[in-house]
DRENPA-3360 file (N, C-alpha, C; in nm, 2 decimals, always signed):
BEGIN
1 = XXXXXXXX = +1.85/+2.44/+0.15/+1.82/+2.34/+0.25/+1.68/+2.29/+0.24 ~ +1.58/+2.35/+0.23/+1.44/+2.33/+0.19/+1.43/+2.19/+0.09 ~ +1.51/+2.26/-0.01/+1.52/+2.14/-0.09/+1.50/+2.00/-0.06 ~ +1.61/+1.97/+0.03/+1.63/+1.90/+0.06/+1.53/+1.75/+0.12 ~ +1.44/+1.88/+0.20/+1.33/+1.82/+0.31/+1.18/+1.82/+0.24 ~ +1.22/+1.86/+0.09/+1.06/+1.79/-0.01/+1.05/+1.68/-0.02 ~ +0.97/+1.64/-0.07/+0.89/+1.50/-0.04/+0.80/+1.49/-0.19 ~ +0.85/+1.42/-0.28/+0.83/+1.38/-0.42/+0.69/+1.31/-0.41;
9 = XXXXXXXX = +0.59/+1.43/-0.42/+0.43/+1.37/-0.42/+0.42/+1.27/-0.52 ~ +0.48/+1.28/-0.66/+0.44/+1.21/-0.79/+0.45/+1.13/-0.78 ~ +0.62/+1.09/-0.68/+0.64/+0.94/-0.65/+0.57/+0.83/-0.58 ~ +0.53/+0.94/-0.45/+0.43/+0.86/-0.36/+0.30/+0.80/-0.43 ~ +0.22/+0.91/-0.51/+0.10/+0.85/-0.59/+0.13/+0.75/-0.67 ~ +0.25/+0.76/-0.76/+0.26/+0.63/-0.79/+0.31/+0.52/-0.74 ~ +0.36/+0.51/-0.61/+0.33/+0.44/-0.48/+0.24/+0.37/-0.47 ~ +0.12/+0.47/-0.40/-0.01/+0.45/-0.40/-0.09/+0.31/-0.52;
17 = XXXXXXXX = -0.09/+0.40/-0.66/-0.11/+0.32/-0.76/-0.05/+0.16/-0.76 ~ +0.06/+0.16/-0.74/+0.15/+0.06/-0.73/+0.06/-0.06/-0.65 ~ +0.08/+0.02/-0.51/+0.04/-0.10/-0.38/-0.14/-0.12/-0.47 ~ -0.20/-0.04/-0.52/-0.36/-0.06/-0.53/-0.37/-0.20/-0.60 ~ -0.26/-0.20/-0.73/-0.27/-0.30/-0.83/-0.21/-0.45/-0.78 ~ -0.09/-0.43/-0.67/-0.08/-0.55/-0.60/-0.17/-0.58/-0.52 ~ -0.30/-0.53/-0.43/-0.40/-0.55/-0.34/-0.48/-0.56/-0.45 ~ -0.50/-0.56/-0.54/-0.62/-0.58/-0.66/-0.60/-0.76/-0.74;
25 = XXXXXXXX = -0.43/-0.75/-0.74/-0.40/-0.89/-0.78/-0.42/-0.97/-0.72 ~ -0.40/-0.96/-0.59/-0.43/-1.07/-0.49/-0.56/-1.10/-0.46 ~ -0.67/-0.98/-0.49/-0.79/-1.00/-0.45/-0.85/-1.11/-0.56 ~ -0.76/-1.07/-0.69/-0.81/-1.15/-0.86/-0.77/-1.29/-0.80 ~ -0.65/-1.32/-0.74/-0.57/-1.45/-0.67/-0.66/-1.53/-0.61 ~ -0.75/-1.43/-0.51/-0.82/-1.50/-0.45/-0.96/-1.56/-0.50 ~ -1.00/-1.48/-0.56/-1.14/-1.53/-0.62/-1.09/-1.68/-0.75 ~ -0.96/-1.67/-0.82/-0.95/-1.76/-0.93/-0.93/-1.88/-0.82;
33 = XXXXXXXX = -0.88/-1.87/-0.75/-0.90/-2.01/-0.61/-1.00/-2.05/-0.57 ~ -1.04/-1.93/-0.50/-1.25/-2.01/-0.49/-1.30/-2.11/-0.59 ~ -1.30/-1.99/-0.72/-1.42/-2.03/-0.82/-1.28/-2.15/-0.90 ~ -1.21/-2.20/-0.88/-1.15/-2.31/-0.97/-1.14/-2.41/-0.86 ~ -1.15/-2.54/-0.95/-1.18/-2.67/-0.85/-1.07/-2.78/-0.90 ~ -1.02/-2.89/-0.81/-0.96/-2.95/-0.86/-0.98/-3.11/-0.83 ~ -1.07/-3.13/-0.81/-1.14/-3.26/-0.77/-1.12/-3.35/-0.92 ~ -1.09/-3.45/-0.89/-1.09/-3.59/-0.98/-0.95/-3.56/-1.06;
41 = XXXXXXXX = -0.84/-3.45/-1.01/-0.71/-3.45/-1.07/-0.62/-3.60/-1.07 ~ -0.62/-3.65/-0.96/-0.57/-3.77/-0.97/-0.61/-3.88/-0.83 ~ -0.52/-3.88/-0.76/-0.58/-3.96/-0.67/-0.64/-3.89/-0.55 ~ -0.74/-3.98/-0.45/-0.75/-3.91/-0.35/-0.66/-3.82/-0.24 ~ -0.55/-3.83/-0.21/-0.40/-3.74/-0.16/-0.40/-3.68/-0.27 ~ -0.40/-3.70/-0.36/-0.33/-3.55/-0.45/-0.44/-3.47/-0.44 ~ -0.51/-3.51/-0.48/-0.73/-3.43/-0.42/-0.69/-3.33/-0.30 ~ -0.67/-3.39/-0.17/-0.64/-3.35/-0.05/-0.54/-3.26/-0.05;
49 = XXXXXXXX = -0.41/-3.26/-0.09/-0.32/-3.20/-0.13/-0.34/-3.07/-0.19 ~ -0.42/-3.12/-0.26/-0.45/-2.99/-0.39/-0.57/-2.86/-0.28 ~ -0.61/-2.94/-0.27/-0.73/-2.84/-0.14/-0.70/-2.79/-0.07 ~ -0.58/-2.84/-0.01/-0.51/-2.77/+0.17/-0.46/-2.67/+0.04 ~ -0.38/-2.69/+0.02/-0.28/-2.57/-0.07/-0.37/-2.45/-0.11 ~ -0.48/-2.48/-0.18/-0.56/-2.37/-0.22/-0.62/-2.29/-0.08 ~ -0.67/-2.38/+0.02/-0.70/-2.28/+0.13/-0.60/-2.22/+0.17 ~ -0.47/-2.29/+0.20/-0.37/-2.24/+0.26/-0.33/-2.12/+0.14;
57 = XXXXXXXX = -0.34/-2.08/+0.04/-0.29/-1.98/-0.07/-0.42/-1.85/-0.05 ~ -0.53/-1.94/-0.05/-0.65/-1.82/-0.03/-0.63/-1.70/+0.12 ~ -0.58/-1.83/+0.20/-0.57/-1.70/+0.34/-0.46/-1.62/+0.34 ~ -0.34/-1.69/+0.24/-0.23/-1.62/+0.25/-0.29/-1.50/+0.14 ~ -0.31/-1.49/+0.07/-0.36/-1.39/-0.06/-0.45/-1.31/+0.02 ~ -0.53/-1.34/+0.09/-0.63/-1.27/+0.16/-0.56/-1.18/+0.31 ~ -0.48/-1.19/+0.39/-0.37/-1.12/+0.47/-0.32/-1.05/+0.41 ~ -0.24/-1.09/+0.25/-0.14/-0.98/+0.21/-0.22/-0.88/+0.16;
65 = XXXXXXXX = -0.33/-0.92/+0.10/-0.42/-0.79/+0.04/-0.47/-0.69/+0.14 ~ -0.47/-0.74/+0.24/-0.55/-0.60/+0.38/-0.40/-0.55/+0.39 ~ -0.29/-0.64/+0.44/-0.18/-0.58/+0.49/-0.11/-0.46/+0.40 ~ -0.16/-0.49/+0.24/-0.16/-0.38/+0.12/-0.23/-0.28/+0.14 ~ -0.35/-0.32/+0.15/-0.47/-0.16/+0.19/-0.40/-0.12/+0.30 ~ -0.33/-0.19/+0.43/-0.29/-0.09/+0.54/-0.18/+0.00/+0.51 ~ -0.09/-0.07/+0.44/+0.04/-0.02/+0.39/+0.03/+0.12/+0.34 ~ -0.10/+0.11/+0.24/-0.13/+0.21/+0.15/-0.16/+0.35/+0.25;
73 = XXXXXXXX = -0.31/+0.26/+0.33/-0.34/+0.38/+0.42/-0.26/+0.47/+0.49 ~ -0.15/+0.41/+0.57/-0.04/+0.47/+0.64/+0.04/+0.53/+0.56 ~ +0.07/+0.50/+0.46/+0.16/+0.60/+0.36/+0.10/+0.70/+0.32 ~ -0.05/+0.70/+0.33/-0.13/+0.82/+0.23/-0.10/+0.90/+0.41 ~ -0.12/+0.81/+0.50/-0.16/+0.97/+0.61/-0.01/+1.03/+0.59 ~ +0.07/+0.95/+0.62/+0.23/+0.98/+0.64/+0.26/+1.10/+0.55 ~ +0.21/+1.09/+0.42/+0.23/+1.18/+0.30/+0.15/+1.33/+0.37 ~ +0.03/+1.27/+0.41/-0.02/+1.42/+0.41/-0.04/+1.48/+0.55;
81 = XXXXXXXX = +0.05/+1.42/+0.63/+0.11/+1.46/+0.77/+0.21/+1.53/+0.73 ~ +0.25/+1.44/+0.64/+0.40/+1.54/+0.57/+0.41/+1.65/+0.54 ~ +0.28/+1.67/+0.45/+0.23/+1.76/+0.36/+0.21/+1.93/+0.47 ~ +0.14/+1.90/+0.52/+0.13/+1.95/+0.68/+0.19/+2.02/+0.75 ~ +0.31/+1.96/+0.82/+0.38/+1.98/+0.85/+0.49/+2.09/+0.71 ~ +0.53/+2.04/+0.63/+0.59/+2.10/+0.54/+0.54/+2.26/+0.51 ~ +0.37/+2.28/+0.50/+0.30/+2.39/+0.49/+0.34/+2.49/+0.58 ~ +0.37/+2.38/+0.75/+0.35/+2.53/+0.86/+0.51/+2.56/+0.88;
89 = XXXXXXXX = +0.60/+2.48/+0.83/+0.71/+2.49/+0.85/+0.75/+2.63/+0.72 ~ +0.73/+2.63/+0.61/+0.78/+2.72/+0.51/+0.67/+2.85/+0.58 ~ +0.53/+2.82/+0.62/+0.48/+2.99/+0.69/+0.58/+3.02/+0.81 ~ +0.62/+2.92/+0.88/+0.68/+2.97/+0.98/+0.84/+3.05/+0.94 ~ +0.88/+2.97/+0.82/+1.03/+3.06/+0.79/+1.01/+3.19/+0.74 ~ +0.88/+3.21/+0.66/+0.82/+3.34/+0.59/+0.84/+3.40/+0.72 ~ +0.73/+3.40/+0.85/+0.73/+3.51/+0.92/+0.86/+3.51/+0.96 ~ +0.98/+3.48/+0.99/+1.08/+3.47/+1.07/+1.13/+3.56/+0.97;
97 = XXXXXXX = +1.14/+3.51/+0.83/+1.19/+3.60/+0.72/+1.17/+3.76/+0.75 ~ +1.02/+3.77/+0.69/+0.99/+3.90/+0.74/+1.01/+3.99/+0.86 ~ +1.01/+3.90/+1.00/+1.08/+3.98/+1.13/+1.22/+3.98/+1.09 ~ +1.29/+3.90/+1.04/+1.42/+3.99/+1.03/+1.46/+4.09/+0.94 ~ +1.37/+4.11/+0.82/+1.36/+4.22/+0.77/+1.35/+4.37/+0.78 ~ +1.27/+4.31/+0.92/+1.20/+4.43/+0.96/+1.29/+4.51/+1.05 ~ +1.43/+4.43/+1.08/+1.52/+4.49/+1.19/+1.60/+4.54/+1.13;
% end
């Protein structure tokens, strides 16, 4: 039954890893938006056009990247709440072990 109620650390870290490189890409997302310009692409509307979209893509890239750092943080406590809990739960079946031994 123990079995059962493990919790595959290796997977979670590479979880972790995972969410870091998608919060990393979007941070790269956001900066190649700043620093790239699109002025004199064609007419003035397409100008305009082109500018809303970039701010509108900058805040969106900028949201998903915290909402990634949060994701991450809550999974690392989750893991080592787990972790935790898992610890006092196997000392607690040890002593239970050993009192019934003892009878």
């Amino acid at each position: 039954m123990a079995e059962r109620l493990k919790v595959d650390g290796t997977e979670l870290d590479k979880f972790f890893k995972d969410l870091t490189k998608a919060k990393n890409s979007f941070v790269a997302l956001q900066k190649a938006l700043r620093d790239s310009s699109i002025e004199g692409l064609g007419t003035d509307d397409l100008d305009e056009a082109c500018d809303q979209f970039q701010e509108d893509w900058h805040y969106g890239t900028k949201e998903i990247a915290e909402q990634i750092e949060k994701l991450t943080d809550i999974t690392q406590q989750a893991k080592n709440d787990f972790h935790e809990v898992d610890v006092a739960l196997e000392k607690a079946l040890q002593k239970a072990m050993r009192k019934g031994a003892k009878t």
